[in-house]
DOFIFI-102741 format. One record per residue: residue in one letter; x, y, z of N, C-alpha, C in turn; residue number from 1. Coordinates in steps of 0.1 Angstrom, whole numbers, always signed. Example, Ala and Ser with C-alpha at 12.3 -4.5 7.8 and 13.67 -1.06 7.14 Angstrom:
R	A	+132	-57	+78	+123	-45	+78	+132	-33	+78	1
R	S	+128	-22	+71	+137	-11	+71	+129	+0	+79	2
***
This chain:
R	X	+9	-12	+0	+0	+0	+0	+9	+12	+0	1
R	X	+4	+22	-12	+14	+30	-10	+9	+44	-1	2
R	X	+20	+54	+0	+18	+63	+11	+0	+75	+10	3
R	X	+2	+75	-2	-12	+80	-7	-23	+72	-2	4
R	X	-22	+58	-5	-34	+50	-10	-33	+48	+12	5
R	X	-27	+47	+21	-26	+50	+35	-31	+61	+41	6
R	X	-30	+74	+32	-39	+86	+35	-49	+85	+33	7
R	X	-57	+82	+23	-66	+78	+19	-80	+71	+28	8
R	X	-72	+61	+32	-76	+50	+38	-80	+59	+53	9
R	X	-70	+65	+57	-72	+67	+70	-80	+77	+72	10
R	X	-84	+86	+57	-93	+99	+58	-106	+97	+54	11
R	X	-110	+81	+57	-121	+76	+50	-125	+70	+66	12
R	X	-118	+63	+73	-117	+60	+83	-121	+75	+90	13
R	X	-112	+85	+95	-117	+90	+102	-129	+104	+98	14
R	X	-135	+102	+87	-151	+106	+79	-156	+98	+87	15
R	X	-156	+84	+86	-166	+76	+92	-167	+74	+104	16
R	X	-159	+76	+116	-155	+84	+127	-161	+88	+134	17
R	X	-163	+104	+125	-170	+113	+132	-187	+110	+130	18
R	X	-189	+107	+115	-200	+101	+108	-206	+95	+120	19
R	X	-202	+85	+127	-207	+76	+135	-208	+85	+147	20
R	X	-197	+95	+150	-201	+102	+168	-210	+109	+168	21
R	X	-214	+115	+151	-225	+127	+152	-238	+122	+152	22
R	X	-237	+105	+147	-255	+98	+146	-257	+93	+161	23
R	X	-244	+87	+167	-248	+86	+180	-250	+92	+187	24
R	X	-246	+108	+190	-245	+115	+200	-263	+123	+195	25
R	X	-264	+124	+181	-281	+130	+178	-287	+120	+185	26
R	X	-289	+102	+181	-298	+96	+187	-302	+96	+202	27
R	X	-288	+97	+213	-288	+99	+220	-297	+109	+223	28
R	X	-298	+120	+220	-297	+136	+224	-313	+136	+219	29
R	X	-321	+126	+209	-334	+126	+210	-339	+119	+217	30
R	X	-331	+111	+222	-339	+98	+235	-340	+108	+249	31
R	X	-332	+122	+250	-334	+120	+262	-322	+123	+273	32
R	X	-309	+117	+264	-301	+118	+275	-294	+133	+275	33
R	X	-289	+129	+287	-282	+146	+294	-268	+144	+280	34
R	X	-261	+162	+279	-247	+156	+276	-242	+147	+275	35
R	X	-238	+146	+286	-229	+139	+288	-228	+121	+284	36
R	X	-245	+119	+288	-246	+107	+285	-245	+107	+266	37
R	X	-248	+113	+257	-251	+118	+246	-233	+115	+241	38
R	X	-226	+121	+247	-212	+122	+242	-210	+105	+247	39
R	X	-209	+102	+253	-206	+83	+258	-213	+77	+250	40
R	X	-223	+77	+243	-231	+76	+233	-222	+78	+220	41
R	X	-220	+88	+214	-210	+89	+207	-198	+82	+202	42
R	X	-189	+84	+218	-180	+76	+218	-182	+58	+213	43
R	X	-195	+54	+217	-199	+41	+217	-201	+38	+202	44
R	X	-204	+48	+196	-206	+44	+180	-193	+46	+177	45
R	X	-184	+52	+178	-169	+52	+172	-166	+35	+177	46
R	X	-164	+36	+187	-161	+23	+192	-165	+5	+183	47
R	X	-175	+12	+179	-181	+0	+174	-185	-3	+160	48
R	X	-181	+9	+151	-175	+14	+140	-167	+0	+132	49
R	X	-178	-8	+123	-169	-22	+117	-160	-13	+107	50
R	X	-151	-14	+113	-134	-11	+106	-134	-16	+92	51
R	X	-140	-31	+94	-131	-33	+84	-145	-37	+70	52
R	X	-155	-31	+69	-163	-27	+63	-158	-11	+51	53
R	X	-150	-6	+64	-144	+7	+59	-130	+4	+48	54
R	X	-126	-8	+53	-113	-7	+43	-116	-17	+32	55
R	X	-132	-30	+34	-135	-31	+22	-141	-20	+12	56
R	X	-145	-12	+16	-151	-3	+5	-142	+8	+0	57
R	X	-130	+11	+12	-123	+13	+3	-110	+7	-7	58
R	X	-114	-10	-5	-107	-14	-17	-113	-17	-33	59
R	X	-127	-13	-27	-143	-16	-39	-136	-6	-48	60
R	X	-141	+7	-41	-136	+20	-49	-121	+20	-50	61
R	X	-113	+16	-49	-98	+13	-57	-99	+4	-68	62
R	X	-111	-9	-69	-107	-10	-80	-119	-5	-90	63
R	X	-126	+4	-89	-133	+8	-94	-129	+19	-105	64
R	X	-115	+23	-101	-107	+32	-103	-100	+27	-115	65
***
């Protein structure tokens, strides 16, 4: 893998990141919970974020390329 195709990878990774702390922390934040619980919420979608969903798709779109 080269140094590009690692940037890449990693800026797709961390889109999907945040992607995942911003649906958790809204779902949270419509159920109810305070902050704080909302942000642990967050955290909990990052956490649980299938990785490696993320680096099949981005080897879909490499050879799509």
């Amino acid at each position: 893998m080269s140094e590009t195709e690692k940037l890449e990878l990693a800026e797709r990774i961390r889109k999907e990141c945040i992607k995942a702390a911003r649906e958790g922390f809204r779902d949270a934040s419509m159920s109810g919970l305070c902050a704080e619980g909302a942000m642990e919420a967050a955290i909990s979608a990052i956490q649980n974020l299938d990785l490696e969903t993320c680096i099949d798709e981005a080897d879909t779109d490499e050879d799509s390329d």
